[in-house]
C-alpha positions as CSV (number, residue, x, y, z in Angstrom):
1,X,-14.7,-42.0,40.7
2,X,-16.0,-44.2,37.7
3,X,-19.7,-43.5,36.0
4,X,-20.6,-45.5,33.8
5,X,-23.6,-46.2,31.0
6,X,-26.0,-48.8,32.6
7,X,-25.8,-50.3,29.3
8,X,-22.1,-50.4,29.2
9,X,-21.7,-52.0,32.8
10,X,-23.9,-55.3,31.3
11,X,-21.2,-55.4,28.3
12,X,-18.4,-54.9,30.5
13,X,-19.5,-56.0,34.0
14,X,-17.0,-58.6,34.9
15,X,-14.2,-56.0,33.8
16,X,-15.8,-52.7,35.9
17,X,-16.6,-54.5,38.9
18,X,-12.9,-56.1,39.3
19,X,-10.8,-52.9,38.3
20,X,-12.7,-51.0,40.8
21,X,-14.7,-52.7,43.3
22,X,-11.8,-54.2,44.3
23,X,-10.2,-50.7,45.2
24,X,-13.4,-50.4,47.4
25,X,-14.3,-47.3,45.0
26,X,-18.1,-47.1,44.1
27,X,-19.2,-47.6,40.4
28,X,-22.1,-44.8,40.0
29,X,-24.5,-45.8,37.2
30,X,-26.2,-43.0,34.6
31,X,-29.6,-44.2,32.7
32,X,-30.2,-41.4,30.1
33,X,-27.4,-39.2,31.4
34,X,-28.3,-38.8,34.9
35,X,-27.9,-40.8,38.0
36,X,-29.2,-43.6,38.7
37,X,-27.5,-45.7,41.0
38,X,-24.3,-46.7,42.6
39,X,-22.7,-49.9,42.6
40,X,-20.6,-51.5,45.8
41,X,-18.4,-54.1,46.8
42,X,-20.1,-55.9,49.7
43,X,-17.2,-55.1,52.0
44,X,-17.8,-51.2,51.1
45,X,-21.5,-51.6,51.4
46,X,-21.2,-53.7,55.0
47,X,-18.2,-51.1,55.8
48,X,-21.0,-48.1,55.7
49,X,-23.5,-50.2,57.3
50,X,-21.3,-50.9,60.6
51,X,-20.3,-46.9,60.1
52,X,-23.6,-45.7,60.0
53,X,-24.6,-48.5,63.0
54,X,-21.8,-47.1,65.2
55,X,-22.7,-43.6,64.4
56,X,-26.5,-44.1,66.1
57,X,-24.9,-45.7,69.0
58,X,-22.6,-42.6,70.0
59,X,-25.9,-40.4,69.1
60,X,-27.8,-42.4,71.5
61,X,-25.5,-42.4,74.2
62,X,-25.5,-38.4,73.5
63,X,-28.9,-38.6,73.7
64,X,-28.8,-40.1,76.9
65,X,-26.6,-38.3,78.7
66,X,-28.3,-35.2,77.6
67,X,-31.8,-36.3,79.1
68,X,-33.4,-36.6,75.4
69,X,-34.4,-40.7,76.1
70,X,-38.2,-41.2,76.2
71,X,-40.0,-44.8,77.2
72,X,-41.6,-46.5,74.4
73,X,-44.9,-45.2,76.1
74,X,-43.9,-41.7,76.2
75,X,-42.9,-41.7,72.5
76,X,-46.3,-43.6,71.7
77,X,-48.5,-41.0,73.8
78,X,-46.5,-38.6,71.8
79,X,-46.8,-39.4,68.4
80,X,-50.9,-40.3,68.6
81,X,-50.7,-36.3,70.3
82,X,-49.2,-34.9,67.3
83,X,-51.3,-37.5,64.9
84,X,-54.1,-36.2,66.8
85,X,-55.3,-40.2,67.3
């Protein structure tokens, strides 16, 4: 894991982001000491996005199976219930 200054990833920007984006390992960015942000290759960021995508889909099916699927009118009649509108 590499954390880095924000300041120092503008000076060195071009050297961070191809020793380790490259390796798919996140750069995670400090402002005054504490976290701030974490920079990604766009094959990491796209490789979470499917993951996380995939991850629904197998809860849904679960869901599904186990008799937790509600209509889009059941949901809405639910949520204005619990709104109270």
């Amino acid at each position: 894991m590499i954390v880095v200054p924000s300041s120092e990833l503008r000076n060195r920007y071009t050297e961070l982001t191809d020793k380790y984006l490259a390796s798919g390992e996140p750069i995670y960015l400090t402002k005054n000491g504490h976290g701030h942000a974490v920079l990604l290759s766009i094959e990491e960021y796209e490789r979470l996005r499917r993951d996380d995508l995939v991850n629904k889909i197998h809860i849904g099916i679960q869901a599904a199976k186990e008799d937790r699927v509600r209509s889009i009118d059941e949901a809405e009649r639910y949520i204005r219930k619990e709104l109270g509108l």
